[in-house]
NULUM-808310 format. One record per residue (C-alpha): residue number from 1; x, y, z. Coordinates in Angstrom, 1 decimal, always signed. Layout:
@n=NUM | x=X | y=Y | z=Z
...
***
This chain:
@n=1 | x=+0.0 | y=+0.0 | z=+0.0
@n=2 | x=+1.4 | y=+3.1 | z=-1.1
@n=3 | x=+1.7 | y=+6.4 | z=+1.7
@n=4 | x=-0.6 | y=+8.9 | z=+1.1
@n=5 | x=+2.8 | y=+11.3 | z=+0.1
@n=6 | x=+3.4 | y=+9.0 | z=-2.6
@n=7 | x=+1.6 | y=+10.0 | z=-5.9
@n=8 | x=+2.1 | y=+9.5 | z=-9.2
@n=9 | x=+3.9 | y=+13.0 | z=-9.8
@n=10 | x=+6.2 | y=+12.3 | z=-6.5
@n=11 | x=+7.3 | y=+9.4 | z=-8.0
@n=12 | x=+8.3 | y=+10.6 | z=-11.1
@n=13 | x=+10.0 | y=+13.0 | z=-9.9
@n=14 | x=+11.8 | y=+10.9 | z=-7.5
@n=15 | x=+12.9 | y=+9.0 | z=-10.8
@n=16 | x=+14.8 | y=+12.0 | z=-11.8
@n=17 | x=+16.2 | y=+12.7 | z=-8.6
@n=18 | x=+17.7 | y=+9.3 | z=-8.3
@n=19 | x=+19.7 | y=+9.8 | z=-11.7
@n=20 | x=+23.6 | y=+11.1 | z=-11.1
@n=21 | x=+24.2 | y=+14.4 | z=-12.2
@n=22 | x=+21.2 | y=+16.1 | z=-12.5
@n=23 | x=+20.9 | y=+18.4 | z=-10.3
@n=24 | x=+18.1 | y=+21.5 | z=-9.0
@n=25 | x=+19.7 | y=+23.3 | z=-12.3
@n=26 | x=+18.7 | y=+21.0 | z=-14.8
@n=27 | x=+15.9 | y=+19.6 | z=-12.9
@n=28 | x=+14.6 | y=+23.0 | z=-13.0
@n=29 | x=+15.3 | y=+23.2 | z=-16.5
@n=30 | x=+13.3 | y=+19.7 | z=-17.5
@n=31 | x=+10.5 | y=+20.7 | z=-16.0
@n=32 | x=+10.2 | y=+23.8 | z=-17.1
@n=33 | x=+10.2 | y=+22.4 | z=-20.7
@n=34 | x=+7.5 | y=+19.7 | z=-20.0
@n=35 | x=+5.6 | y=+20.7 | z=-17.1
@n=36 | x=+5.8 | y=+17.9 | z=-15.2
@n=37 | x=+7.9 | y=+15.0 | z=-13.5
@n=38 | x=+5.6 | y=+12.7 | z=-15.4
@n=39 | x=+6.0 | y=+14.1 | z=-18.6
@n=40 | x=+9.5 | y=+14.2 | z=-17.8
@n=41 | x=+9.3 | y=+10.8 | z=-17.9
@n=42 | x=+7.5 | y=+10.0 | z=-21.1
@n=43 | x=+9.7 | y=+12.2 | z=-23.1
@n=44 | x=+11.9 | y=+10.8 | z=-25.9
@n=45 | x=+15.3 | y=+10.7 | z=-26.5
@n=46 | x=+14.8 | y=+13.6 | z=-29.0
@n=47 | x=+12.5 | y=+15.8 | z=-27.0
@n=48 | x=+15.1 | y=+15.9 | z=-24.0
@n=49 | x=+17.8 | y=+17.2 | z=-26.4
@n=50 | x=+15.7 | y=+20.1 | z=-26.9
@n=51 | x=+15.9 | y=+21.1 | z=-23.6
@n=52 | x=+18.6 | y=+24.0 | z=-23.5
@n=53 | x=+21.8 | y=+22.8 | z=-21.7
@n=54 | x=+21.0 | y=+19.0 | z=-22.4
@n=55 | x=+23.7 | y=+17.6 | z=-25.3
@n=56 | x=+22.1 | y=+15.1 | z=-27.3
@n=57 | x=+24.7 | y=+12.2 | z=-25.6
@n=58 | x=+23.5 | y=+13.1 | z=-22.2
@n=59 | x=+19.4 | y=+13.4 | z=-23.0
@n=60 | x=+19.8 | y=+9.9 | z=-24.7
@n=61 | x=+21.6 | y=+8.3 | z=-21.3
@n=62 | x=+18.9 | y=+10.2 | z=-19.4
@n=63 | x=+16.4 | y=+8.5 | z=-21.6
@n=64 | x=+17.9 | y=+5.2 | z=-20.6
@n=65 | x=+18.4 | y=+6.0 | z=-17.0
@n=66 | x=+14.8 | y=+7.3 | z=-16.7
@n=67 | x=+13.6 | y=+3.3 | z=-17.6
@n=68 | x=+16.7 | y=+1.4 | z=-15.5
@n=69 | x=+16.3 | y=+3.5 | z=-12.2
@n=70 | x=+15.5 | y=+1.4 | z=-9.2
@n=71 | x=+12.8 | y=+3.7 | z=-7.6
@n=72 | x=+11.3 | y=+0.6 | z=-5.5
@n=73 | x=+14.4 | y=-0.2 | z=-4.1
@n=74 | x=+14.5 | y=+3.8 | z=-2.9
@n=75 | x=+11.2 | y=+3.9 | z=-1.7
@n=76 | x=+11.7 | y=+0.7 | z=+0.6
@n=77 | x=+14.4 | y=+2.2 | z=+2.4
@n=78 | x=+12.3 | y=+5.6 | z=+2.6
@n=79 | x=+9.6 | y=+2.8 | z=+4.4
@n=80 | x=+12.2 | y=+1.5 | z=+6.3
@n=81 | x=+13.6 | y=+4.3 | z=+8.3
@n=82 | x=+10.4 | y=+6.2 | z=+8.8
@n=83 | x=+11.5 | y=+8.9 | z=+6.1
@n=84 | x=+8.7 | y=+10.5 | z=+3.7
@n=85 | x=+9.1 | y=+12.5 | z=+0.5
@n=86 | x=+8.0 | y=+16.4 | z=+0.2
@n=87 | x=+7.8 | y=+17.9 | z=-2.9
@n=88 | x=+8.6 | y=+21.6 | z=-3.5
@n=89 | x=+5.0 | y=+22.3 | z=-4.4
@n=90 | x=+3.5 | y=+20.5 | z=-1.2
@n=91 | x=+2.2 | y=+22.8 | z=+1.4
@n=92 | x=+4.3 | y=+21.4 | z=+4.1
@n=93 | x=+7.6 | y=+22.0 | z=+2.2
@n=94 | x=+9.4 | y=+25.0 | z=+4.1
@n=95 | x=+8.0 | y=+28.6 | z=+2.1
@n=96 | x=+11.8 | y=+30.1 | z=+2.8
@n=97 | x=+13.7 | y=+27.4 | z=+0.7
@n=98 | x=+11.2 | y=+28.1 | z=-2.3
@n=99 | x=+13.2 | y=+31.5 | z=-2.8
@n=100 | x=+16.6 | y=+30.7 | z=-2.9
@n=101 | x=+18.3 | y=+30.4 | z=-5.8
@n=102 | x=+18.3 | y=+26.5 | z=-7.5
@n=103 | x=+16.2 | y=+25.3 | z=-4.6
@n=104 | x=+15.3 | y=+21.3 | z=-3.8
@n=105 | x=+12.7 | y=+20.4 | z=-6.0
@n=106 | x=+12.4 | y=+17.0 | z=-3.0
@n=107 | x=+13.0 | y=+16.9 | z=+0.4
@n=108 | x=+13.2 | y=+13.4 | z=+1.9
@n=109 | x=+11.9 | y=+14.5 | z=+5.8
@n=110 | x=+12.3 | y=+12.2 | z=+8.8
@n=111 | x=+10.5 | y=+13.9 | z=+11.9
@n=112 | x=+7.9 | y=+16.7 | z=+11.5
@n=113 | x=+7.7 | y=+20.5 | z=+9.9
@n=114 | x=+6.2 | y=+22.7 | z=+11.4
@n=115 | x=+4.6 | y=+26.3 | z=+10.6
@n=116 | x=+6.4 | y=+27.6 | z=+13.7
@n=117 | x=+10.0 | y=+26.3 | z=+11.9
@n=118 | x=+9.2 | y=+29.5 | z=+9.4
@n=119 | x=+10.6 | y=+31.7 | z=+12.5
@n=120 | x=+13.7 | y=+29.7 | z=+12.4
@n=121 | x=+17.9 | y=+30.8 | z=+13.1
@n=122 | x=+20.7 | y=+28.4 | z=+11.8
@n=123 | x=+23.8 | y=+27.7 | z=+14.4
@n=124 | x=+26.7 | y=+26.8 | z=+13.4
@n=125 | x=+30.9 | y=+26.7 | z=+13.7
@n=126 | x=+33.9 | y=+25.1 | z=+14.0
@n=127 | x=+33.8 | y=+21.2 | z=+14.6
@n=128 | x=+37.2 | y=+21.6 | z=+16.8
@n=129 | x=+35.6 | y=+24.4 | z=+18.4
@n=130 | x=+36.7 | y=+25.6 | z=+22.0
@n=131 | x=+35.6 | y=+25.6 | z=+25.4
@n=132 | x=+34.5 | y=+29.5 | z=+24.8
@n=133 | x=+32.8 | y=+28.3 | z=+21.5
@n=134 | x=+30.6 | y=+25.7 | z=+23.2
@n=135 | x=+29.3 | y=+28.0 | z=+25.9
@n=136 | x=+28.4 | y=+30.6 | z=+23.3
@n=137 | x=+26.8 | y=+28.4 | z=+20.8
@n=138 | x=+24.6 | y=+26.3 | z=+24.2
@n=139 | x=+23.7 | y=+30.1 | z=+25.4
@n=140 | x=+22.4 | y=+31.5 | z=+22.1
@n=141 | x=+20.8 | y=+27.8 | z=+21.0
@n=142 | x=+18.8 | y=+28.1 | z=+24.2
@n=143 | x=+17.9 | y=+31.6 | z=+24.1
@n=144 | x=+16.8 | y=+30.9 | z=+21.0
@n=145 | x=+14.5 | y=+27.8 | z=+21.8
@n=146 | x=+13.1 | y=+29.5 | z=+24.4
@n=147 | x=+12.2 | y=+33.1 | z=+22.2
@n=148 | x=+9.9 | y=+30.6 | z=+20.3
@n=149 | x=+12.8 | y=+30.2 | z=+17.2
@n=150 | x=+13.3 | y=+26.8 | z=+16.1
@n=151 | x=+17.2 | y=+26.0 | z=+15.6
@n=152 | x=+18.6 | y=+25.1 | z=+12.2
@n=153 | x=+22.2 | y=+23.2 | z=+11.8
@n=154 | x=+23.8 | y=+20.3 | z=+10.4
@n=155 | x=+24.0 | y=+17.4 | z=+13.0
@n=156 | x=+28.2 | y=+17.5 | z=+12.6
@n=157 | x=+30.6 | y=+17.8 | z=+15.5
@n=158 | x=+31.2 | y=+20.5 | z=+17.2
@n=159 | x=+29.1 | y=+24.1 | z=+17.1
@n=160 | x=+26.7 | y=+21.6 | z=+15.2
@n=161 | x=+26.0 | y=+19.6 | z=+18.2
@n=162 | x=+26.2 | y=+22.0 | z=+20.9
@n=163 | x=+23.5 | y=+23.7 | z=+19.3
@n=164 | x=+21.0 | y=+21.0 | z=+19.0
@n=165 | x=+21.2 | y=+19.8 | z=+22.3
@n=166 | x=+21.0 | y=+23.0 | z=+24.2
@n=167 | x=+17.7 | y=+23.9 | z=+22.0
@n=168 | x=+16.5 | y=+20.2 | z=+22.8
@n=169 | x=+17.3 | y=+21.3 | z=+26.5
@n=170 | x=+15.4 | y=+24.8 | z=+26.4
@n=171 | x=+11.9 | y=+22.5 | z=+25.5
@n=172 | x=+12.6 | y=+24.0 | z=+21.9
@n=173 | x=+12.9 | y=+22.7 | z=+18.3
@n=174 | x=+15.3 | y=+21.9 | z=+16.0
@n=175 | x=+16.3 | y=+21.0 | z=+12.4
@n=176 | x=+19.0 | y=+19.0 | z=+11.0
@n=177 | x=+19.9 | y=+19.0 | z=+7.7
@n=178 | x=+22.2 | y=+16.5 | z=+6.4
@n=179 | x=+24.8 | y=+16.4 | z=+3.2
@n=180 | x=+24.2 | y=+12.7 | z=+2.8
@n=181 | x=+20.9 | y=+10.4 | z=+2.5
@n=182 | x=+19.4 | y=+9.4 | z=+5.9
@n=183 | x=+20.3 | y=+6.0 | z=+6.0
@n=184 | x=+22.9 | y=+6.2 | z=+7.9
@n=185 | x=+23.5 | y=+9.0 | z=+10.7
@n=186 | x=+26.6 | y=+10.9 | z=+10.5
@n=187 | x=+28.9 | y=+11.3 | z=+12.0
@n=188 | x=+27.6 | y=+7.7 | z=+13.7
@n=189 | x=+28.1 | y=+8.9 | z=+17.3
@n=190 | x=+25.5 | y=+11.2 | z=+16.9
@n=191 | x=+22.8 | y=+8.7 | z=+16.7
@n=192 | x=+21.0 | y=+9.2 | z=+20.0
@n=193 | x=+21.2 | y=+12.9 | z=+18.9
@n=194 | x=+19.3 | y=+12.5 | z=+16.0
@n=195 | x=+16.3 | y=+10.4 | z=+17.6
@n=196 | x=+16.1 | y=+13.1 | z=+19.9
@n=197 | x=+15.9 | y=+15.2 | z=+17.0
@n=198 | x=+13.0 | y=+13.8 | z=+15.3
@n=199 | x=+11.0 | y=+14.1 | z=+18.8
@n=200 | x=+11.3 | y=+17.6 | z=+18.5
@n=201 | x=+12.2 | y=+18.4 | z=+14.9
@n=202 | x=+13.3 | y=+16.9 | z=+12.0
@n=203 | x=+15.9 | y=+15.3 | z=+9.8
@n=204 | x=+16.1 | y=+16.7 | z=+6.4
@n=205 | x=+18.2 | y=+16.0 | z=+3.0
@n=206 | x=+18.2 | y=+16.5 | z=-0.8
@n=207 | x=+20.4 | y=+13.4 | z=-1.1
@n=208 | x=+18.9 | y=+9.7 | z=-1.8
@n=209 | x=+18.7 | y=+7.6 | z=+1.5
@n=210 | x=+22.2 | y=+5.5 | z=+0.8
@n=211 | x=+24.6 | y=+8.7 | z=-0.7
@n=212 | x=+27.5 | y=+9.1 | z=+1.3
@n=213 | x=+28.1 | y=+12.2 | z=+2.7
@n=214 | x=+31.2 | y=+13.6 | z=+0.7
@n=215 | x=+33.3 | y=+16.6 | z=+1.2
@n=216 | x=+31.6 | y=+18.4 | z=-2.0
@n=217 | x=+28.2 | y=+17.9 | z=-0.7
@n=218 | x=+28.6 | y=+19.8 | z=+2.3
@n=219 | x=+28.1 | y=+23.6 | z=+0.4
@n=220 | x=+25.0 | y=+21.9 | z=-1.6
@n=221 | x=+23.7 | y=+21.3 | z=+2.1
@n=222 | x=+24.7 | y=+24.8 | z=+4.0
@n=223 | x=+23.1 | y=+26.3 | z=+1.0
@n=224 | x=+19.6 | y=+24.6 | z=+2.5
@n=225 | x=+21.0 | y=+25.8 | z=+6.2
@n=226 | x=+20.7 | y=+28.9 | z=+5.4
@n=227 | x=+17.5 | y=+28.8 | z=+2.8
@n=228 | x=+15.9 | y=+27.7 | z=+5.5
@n=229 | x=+16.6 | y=+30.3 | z=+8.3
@n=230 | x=+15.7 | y=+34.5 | z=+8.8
@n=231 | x=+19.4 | y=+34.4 | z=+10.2
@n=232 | x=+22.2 | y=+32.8 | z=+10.3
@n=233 | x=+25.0 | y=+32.9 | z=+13.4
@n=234 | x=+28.3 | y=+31.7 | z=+13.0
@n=235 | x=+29.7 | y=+31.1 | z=+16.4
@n=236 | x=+33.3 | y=+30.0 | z=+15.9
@n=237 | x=+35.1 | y=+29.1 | z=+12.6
@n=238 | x=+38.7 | y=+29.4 | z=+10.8
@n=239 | x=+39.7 | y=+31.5 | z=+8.4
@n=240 | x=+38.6 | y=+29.0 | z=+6.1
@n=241 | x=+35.7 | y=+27.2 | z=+8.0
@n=242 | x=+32.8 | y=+25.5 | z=+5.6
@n=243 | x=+30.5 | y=+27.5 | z=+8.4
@n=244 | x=+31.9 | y=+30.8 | z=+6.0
@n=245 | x=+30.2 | y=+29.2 | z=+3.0
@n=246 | x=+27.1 | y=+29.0 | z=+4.5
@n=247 | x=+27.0 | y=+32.7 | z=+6.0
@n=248 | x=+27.7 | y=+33.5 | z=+2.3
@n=249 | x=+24.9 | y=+31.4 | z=+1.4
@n=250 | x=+23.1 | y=+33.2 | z=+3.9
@n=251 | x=+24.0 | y=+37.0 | z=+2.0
@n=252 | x=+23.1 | y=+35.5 | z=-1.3
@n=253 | x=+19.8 | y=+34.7 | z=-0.3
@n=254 | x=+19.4 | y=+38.0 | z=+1.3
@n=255 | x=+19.4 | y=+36.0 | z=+5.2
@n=256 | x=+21.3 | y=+38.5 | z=+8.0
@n=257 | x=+24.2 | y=+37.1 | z=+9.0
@n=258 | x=+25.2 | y=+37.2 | z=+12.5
@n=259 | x=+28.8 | y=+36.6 | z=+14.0
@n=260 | x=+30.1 | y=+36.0 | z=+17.8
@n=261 | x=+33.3 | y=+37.6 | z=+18.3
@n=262 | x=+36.5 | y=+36.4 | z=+19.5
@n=263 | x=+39.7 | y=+36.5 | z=+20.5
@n=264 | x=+42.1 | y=+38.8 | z=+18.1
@n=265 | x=+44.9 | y=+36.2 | z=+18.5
@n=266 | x=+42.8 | y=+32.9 | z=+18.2
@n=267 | x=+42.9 | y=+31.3 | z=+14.9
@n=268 | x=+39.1 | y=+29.4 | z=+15.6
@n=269 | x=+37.9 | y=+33.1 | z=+15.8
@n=270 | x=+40.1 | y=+34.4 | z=+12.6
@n=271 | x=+36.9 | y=+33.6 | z=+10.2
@n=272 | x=+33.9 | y=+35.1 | z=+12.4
@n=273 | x=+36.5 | y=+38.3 | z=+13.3
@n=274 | x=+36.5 | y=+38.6 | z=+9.5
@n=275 | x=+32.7 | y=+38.6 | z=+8.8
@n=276 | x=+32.5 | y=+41.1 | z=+11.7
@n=277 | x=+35.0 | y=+43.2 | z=+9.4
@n=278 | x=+32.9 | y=+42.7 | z=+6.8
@n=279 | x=+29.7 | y=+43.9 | z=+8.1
@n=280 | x=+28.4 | y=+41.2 | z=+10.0
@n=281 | x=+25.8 | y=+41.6 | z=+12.7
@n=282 | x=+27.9 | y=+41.7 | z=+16.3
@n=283 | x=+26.3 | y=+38.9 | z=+19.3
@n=284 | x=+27.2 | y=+38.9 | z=+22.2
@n=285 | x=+23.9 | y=+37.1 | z=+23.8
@n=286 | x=+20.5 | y=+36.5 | z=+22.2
@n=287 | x=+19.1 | y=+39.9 | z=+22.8
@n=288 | x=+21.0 | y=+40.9 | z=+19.9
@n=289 | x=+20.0 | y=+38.4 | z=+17.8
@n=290 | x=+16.3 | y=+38.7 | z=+18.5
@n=291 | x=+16.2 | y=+42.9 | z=+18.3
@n=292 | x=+18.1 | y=+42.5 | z=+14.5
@n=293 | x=+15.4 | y=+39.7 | z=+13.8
@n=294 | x=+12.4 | y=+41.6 | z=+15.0
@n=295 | x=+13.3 | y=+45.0 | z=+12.3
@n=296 | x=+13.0 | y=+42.4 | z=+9.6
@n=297 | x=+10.0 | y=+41.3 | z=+7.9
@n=298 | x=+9.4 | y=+37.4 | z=+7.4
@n=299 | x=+11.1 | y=+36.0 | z=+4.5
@n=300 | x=+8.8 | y=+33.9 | z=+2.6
@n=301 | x=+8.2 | y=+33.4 | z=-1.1
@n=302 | x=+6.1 | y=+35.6 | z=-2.9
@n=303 | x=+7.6 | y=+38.4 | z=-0.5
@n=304 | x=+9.9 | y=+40.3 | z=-2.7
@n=305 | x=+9.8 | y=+43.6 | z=-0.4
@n=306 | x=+10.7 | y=+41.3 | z=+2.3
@n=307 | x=+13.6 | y=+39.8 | z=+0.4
@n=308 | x=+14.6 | y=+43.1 | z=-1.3
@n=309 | x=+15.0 | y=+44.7 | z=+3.0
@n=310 | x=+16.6 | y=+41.5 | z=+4.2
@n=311 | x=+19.0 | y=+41.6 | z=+1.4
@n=312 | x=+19.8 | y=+45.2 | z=+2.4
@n=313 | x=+20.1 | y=+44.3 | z=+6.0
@n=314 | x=+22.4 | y=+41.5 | z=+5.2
@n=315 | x=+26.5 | y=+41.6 | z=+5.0
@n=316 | x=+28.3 | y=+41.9 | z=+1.8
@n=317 | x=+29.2 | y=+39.2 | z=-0.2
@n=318 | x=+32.0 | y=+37.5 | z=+2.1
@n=319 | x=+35.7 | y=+37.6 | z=+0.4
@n=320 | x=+37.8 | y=+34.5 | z=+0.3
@n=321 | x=+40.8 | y=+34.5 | z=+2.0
@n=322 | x=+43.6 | y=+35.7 | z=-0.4
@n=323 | x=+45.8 | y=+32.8 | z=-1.3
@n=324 | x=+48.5 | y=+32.0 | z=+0.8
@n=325 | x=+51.8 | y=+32.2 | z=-0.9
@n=326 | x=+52.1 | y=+28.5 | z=+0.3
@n=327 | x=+48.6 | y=+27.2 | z=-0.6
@n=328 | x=+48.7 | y=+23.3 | z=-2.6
@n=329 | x=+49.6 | y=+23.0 | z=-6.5
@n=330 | x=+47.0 | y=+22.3 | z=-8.6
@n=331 | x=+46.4 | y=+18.8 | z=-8.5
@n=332 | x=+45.7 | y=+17.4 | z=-12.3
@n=333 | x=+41.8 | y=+17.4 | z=-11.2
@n=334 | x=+42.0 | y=+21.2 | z=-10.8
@n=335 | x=+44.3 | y=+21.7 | z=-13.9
@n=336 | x=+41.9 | y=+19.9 | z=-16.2
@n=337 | x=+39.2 | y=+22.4 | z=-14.9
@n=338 | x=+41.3 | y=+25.7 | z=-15.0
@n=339 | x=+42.2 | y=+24.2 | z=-18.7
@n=340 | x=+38.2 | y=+23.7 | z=-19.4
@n=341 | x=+37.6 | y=+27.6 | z=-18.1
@n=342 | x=+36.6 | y=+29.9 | z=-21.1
@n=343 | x=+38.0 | y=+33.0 | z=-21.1
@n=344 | x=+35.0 | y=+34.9 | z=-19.5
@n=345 | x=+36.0 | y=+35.1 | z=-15.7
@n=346 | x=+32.1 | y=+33.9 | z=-14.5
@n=347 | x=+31.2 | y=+30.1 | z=-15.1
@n=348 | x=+28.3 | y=+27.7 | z=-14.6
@n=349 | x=+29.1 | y=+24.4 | z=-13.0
@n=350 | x=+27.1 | y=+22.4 | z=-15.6
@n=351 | x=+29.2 | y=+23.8 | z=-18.1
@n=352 | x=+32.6 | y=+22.9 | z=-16.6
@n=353 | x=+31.6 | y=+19.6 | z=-16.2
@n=354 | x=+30.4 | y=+19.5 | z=-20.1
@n=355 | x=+33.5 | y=+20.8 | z=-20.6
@n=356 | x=+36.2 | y=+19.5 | z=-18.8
@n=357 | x=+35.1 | y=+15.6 | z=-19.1
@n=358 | x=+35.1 | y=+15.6 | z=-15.4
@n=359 | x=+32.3 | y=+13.7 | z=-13.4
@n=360 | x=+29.9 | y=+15.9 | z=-11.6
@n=361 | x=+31.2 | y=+14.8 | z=-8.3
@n=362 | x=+35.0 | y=+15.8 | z=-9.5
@n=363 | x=+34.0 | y=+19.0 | z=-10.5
@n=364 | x=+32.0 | y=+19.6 | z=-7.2
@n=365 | x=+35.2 | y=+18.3 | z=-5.2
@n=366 | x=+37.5 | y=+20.6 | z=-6.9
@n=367 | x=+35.2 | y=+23.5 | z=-7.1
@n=368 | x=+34.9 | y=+23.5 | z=-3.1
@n=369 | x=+38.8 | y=+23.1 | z=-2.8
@n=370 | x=+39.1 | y=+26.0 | z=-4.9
@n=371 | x=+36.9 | y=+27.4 | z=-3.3
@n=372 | x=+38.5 | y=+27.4 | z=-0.1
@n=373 | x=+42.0 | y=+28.4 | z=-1.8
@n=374 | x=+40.8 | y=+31.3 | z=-2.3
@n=375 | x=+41.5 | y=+30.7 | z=-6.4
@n=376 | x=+37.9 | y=+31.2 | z=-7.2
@n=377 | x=+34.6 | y=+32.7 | z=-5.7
@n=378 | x=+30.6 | y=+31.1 | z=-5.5
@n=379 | x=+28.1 | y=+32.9 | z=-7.1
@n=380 | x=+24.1 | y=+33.1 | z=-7.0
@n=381 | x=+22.7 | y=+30.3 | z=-9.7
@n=382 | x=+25.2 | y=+27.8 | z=-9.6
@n=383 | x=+27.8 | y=+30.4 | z=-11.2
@n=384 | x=+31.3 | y=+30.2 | z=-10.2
@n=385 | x=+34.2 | y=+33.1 | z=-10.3
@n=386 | x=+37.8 | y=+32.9 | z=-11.1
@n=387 | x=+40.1 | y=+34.5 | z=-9.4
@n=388 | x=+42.9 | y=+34.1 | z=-10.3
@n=389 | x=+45.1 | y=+32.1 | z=-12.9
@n=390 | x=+46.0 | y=+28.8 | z=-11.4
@n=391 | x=+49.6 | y=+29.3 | z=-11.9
***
């Protein structure tokens, strides 16, 4: 017997989801050419190709894909671990996500959303945070909770943690959203976290229910950290912390960004010291979180005004870190992707994968490294920026 989530359009779009390589972009993209999952799925060979962005090669091997896929084998481990699907036209899929840029079009959900998680704040830091970090991140998480905000991170060690448990402690809610499916809880010794989780909150990922959580997937999933939140607080992080790329996930989506400061001398406060440079909201206790919150109006889709004021509230677009003189040579993943760059300085993802050769999952991998060189910089819309010349 199927759940009453499952219907036909659901599982036709789950088809697509479960194929490698096509992402929110081109998702985006299919349907917008067919309407539908389902006609998605009756589509030949030929029609697919007319779908800008889709090579003839690559609509006939989605053609094929779309009739191999093992969508029962999916949906029994969806049964299995009490996860259910929510598609981005459902009303219980979160209104905030629907306005970000290339946003899920499916949400596998283990737990329960909530109207009250639209008034929600994302948490996050270092995962080799220090004894100051923890007592910052349990303060805010729990002042939070307790001012009726339901608290938004990613499950990993660290800031991550902290904050789940202390807005479990405060009576309060709390999302987790993961980079890999929700098969298997990670990291592992966060198990008993996660249960507690789905009490009071939800699990949450883009990802099928077996994909491993892998170093590029981690900016896909801040991107739905902060999509998700009217704010988001980085509590301790590095000069070159992954919690950076979702506070610029955060500006992008026009989301404040809020930043706990540190010491001048500590390297696990170099990377929230530098979005306070950069225009970053100041916390030093929950008060200051709440007052910024309360001048904004609530960021939902369809509220452009609201969007347009958040945006102008927010930080600017958070610089890399310039390249150390020392940073790592190219390794010949990265070389074949410089080599594959055109000469306009602004590329898509989908078309350095096109045209380097290079698997999705390479060109993800070596776009976050980059990334976090300091050789390139993320843009809106899947774009990417180069920054320098790879030298």
């Amino acid at each position: 017997m199927n759940p009453s989530w499952l219907d036909e359009e659901t599982r036709a779009l789950l088809t697509l989801h479960l194929l490698p390589g096509l992402g929110p972009r081109l998702t985006a993209a299919l349907l917008g050419r067919f309407g539908t999952a389902t006609k998605v799925l009756s589509a030949s060979a030929e029609e697919l190709a007319e779908v800008p962005r889709l090579s003839r090669d690559l609509a006939q091997r989605i053609a094929v894909a779309l009739r191999t896929r093992d969508v029962e084998g999916e949906l029994q481990l969806i049964a299995q671990h009490g996860v259910r699907l929510i598609r981005h036209e459902h009303d219980e899929f979160p209104k905030a996500l629907c306005s970000i840029p290339d946003p899920p079009r499916l949400l596998y959900v283990r737990g329960e959303l909530r109207a009250e998680d639209q008034q929600a704040v994302a948490v996050v830091g270092s995962r080799s945070c220090t004894p100051y970090g923890r007592r910052m991140a349990e303060r805010l998480a729990q002042g939070l909770a307790r001012a009726g905000y339901t608290v938004v991170s990613g499950l990993a060690r660290g800031i991550d943690a902290v904050a789940h448990r202390a807005a479990l402690a405060a009576g309060g809610r709390t999302l987790a959203v993961f980079a890999g499916g929700l098969a298997k809880i990670y990291p592992p010794e966060h198990a008993d976290l996660a249960e507690e989780i789905v009490r009071s909150g939800a699990l949450l990922s883009e990802s099928p229910m077996k994909v491993q959580p892998l170093p590029q997937m981690f900016p896909q999933r801040n991107r739905i950290i902060s999509g998700l939140v009217r704010g988001v607080v980085v509590v301790e992080a590095g000069d070159r912390s992954g919690a950076l790329l979702t506070a610029r996930h955060a500006v992008e989506q026009g989301r404040e960004v809020f930043s706990v400061p540190g010491p001048a001398d500590s390297e696990a406060s170099a990377g929230t010291l530098r979005l306070l440079r950069d225009g970053a909201t100041l916390v030093r206790d929950t008060s200051d979180i709440l007052e910024a919150l309360e001048a904004l109006p609530s960021l939902t889709a369809g509220d452009e005004a609201g969007r347009e004021k958040a945006t102008g509230a927010a930080i600017k677009p958070v610089a890399p870190a310039p390249p150390k003189k020392d940073h790592p040579p190219l390794t010949e993943t990265q070389k074949k992707l410089f080599a594959a760059w055109s000469s306009e300085p602004i590329q898509q993802g989908d078309d350095l994968v096109a045209r380097s050769g290079l698997s999705v999952s390479e060109v993800s991998q070596a776009l976050m490294l980059l990334e976090m060189h300091g050789r390139i910089r993320r843009l809106p819309g899947n774009r990417f920026e180069r920054l320098d010349r790879g030298e």
